[in-house]
Every structure is written in C-alpha cells, then in structure tokens.
C-alpha positions in Angstrom: 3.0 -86.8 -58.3 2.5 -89.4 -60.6 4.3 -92.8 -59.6 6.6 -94.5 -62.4 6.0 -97.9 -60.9 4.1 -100.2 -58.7 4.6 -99.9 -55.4 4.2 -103.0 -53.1 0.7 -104.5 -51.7 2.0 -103.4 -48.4 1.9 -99.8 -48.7 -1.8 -100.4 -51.0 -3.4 -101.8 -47.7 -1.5 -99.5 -45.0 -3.1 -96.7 -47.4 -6.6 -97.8 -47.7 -5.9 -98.0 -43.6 -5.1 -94.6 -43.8 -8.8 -93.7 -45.0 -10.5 -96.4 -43.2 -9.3 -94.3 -40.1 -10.2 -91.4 -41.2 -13.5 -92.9 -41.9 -14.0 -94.0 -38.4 -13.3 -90.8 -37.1 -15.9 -89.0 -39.6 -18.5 -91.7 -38.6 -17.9 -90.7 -35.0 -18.0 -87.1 -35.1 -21.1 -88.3 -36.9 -22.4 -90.0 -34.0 -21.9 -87.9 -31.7 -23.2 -85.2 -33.6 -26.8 -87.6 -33.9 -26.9 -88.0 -30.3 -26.5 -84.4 -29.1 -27.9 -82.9 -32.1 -27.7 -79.4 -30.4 -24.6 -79.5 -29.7 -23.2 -77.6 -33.1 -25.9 -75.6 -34.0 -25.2 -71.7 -34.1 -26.5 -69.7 -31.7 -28.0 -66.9 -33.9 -30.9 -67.6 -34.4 -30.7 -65.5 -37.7 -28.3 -68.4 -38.9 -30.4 -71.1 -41.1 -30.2 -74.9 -40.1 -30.0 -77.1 -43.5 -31.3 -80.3 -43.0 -31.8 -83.1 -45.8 -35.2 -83.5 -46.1 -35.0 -87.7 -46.9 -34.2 -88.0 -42.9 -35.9 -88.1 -39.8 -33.0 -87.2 -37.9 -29.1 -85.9 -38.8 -27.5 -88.0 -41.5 -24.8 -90.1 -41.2 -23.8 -91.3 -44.2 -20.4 -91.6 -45.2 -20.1 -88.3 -48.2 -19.8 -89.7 -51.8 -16.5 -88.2 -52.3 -15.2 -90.3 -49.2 -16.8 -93.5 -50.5 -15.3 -93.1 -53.7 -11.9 -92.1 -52.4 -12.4 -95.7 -50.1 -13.6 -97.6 -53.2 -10.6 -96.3 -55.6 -7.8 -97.1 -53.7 -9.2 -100.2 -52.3 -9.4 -101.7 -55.7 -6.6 -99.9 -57.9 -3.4 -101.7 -58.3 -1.6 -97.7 -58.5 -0.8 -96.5 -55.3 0.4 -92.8 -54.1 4.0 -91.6 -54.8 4.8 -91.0 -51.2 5.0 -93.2 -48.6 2.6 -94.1 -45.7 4.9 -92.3 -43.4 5.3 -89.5 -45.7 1.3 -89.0 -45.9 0.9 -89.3 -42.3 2.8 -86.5 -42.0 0.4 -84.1 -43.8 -2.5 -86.2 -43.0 -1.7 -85.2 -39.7 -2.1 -81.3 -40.3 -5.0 -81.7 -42.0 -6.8 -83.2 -39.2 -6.4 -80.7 -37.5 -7.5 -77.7 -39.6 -9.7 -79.5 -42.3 -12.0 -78.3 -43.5 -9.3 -75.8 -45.2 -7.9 -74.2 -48.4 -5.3 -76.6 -49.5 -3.4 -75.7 -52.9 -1.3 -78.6 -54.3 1.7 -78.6 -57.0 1.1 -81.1 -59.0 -2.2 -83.3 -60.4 -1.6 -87.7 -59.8 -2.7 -90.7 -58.4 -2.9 -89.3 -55.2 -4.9 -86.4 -55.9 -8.1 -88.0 -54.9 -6.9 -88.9 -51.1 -5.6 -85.3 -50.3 -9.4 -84.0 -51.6 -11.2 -86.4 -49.4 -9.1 -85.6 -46.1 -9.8 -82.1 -46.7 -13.8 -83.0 -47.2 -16.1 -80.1 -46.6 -12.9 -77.8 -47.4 -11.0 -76.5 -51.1 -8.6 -78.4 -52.4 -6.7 -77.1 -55.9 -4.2 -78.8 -58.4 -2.2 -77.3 -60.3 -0.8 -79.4 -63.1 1.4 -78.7 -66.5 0.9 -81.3 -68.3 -2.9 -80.8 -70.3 -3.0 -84.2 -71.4 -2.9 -85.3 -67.9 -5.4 -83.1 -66.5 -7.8 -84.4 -68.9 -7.3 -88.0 -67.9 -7.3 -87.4 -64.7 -10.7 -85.9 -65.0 -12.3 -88.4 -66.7 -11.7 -90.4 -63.7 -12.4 -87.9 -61.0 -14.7 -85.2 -62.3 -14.9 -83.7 -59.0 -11.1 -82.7 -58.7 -10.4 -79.1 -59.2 -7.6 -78.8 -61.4 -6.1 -75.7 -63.3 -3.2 -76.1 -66.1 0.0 -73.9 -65.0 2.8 -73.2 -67.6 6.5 -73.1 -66.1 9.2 -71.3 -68.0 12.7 -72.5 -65.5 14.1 -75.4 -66.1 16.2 -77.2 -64.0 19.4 -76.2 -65.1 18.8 -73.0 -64.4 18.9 -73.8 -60.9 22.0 -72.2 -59.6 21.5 -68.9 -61.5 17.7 -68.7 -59.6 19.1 -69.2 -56.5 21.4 -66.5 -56.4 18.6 -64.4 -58.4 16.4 -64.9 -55.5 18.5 -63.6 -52.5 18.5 -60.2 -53.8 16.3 -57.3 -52.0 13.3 -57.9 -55.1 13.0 -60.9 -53.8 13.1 -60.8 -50.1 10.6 -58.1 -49.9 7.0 -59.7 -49.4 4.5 -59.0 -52.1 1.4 -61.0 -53.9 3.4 -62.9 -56.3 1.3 -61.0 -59.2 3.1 -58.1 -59.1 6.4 -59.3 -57.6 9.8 -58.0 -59.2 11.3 -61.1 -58.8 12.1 -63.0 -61.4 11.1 -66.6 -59.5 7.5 -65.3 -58.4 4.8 -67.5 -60.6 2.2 -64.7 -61.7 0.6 -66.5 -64.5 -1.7 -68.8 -62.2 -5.2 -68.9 -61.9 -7.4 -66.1 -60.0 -8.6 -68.4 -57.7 -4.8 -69.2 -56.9 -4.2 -65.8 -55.4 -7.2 -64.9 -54.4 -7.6 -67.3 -51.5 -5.5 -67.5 -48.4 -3.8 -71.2 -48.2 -3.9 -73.0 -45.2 -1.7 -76.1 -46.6 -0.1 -75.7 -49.8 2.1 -78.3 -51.2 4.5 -78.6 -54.1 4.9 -82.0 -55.9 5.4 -80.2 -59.0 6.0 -80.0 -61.9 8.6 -83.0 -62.9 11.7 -82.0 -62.7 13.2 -85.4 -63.5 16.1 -84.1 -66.0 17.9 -81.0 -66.8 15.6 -79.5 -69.1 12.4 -80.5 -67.4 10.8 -77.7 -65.9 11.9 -77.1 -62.3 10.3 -76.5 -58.7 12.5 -73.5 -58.2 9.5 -70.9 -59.0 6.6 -73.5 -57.2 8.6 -73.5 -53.8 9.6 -69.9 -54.1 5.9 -68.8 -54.6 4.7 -71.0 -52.0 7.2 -69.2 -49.5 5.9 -65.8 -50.7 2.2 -66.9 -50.7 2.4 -68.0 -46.6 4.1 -64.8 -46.3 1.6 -62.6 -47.2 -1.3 -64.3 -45.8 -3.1 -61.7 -43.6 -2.3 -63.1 -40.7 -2.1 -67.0 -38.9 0.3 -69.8 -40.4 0.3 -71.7 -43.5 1.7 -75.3 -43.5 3.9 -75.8 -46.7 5.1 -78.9 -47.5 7.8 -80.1 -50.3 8.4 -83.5 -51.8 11.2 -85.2 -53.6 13.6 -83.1 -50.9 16.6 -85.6 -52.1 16.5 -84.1 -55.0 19.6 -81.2 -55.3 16.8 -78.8 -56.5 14.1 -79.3 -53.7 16.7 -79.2 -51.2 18.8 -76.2 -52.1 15.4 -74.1 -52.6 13.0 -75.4 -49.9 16.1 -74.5 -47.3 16.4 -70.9 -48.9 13.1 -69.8 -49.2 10.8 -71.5 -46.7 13.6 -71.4 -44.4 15.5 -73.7 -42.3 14.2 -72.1 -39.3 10.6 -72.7 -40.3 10.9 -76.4 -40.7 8.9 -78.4 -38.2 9.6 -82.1 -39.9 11.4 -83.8 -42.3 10.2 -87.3 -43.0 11.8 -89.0 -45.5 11.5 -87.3 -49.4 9.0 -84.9 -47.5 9.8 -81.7 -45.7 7.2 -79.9 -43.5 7.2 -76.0 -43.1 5.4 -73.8 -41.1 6.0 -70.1 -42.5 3.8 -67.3 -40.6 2.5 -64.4 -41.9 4.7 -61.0 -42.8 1.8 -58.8 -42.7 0.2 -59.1 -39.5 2.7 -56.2 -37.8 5.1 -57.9 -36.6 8.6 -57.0 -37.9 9.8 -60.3 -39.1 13.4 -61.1 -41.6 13.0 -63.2 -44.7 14.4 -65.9 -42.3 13.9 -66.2 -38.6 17.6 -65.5 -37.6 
C-alpha cells in the first residue's frame, strides 16, 4: 500500500474530489437530518437520545477525522497507490454499507481515506513491517493498526496453490483452527472476532521472490467471508497483474464470485457457508 513514487497532480485533485463528495453528501444527510430532526430517532422510548450539549439544535459539523482526512490529502504531495477509478470502485461499496467492519491488508498512504469513508464504522490494518506502523502512527494516531508476521514467501507460490485445493482446505472453518496450511491463525483477536463487511488485501509486499506473499492474506480472506454467519462480505484484491494475486484471488475467492475487475483491482462478493444453504467451495 505504500506508493514507490509520485503520482501525478491529476490524480492528487481527482482524489481530494473524491472526499469533497463524500463530504457533500455527509453535510446533506446532515441537513436533512437538522430539518426533520425526528426523522431518525428510535422509537423505543427505552433507547437514549445523545445530544452534544454545546448546541441548540443537531450538529453539523463536518467530524474531525473527516477534516483531517480533507486537510491531509489536500496538502500532501504523496497520493494513494491505486487509482481514482480503482478507489471508486470500493468507495462505491462503502457507501452503501458504511458504517461497517472493514479489515484491510496492508498499513500506507491511503490508510487514512478508507477510515474516513467508513466514518462512524471499524476500520483495521494489518501491517508487517513494525517500523512502518510506528510512522504511520505518529501521523495518524487514530488509525487502528495491528503488526501481522507472514511465514510464505512468494516463491512458494505454486506449491500453496496446489496445497490449497485439497479437502483441509476447502472445508469452511475459523481460520484459527483451520488444517490448512495457508489459513493465517496468528492474527489479532479482534481480527476473528468480528464479522467483516469489506475486507481488503493490499498486503504484505510481495515485490520479489523472497518477499512475503499474499497467498495466506487472500486465502484467509476467502475463508473469513465464508464463515460469516450469514449475509455477504465484499473482498477486494489489489496488484491483480501480479502472477501471485491473480492465480490465488481466481482460486480461492472464486471466479464465480467476482462482481468487477477494474484495473490492478478485483472486486468479490463471497456469501456466507454457514447460513444452511448447501453451497461448493466455488459456485459451479
């Protein structure tokens, strides 16, 4: 997720349009909010109304996390890794279910956007380098970040991939105790504890043969939608040109599952295995 060069003053101001839209729409739903103020309160009346007590009527103030996402890319000469059309893609999704858990592979400059179109919801990072995480939270103390360890690397690629078509593999299971050997279970509580609505893997590098590889990420994603409870989860996969993200995104979030490929970025939508409906590792 982090960029290894500049990337043109076009793509800088078709971002920072990006988050002046979603701006708008926040201040609008804000509005509208002000004007019918009853129109989103709960009906049980044993449910508590917050209200800050510096106003006389709802706020509608832009949230400081969205200011400071506006202010940062406004003025900062690094811009994401992906492209505009690339974001719009999972910009798109989160408009519609954001608020939301959203679990992302992969800690960088564009950490701080993906939090603040998911304001009011959970976004996580999950990062290898420690270093970075550090740095990166200097900046942006409000990012929830975890260090992750991966122990594939990239030229163990073709060996994973036929590791993962057998039956310890295809059977659905939290990831913790999977018997496969691609399933990450050294991740954070929180990780498995909560069910994702969005998870995507931009992570970890991958850039060489010995670099650690996105085999396990993309594979644990896959399993992770499947065993949500019920409902979809929205997985997403970048640097798809790459031999690695290709072979693995196809096998194990499934060709049949993929709503959208926009450029390096494919777009999944896996539903869940454990809501009683007989379902193959792949839709057939």
């Amino acid at each position: 997720m982090r960029p290894k060069a500049h990337r043109p003053s076009n793509l800088k101001l078709l971002t920072v349009g990006v988050f002046i839209a979603f701006l708008l729409l926040f201040v609008l739903r804000s509005s509208f909010s002000s004007s019918n103020p009853d129109a989103f309160l709960p009906k049980d009346p044993k449910i508590g109304i917050g209200r800050a007590e510096n106003c006389s009527r709802p706020c509608t103030k832009i949230p400081p996390s969205l200011s400071q996402a506006l202010i940062h890319y406004t003025t900062s000469t690094i811009t994401p890794q992906q492209t505009l059309k690339e974001i719009k893609v999972t910009s798109r999704v989160l408009q519609k279910k954001s608020p939301c858990n959203f679990l992302v592979f992969g800690l960088g400059h564009d950490s701080l956007m993906w939090a603040a179109l998911n304001h009011g919801g959970r976004t996580i990072f999950l990062e290898e380098d420690a270093a970075w995480i550090e740095q990166i939270r200097r900046q942006f103390p409000m990012l929830e970040s975890y260090h992750v360890t991966y122990d594939s690397r990239v030229n163990q690629a073709d060996e994973l991939l036929e590791v993962g078509k057998g039956p310890e593999c295809t059977a659905i299971a939290d990831a913790r105790y999977s018997m496969c050997q691609l399933a990450l279970k050294g991740l954070p509580s929180e990780v498995y504890n909560t069910e994702w609505d969005l998870i995507m893997v931009d992570a970890p590098t991958g850039f060489h043969d010995e670099a650690p590889g996105r085999m396990t990420a993309i594979y644990t994603a896959g399993m992770m939608a499947r065993n949500q409870g019920s409902g979809e989860t929205d997985v997403f996969v970048h640097d798809v040109n790459r031999e690695v993200e290709d072979k693995f995104s196809r096998e194990f979030l499934c060709e049949g599952y993929m709503q959208k490929q926009e450029g390096r970025l494919r777009h999944f939508t896996i539903p869940s295995h454990r809501d009683g409906m007989e379902r193959p590792f792949c839709p057939l």
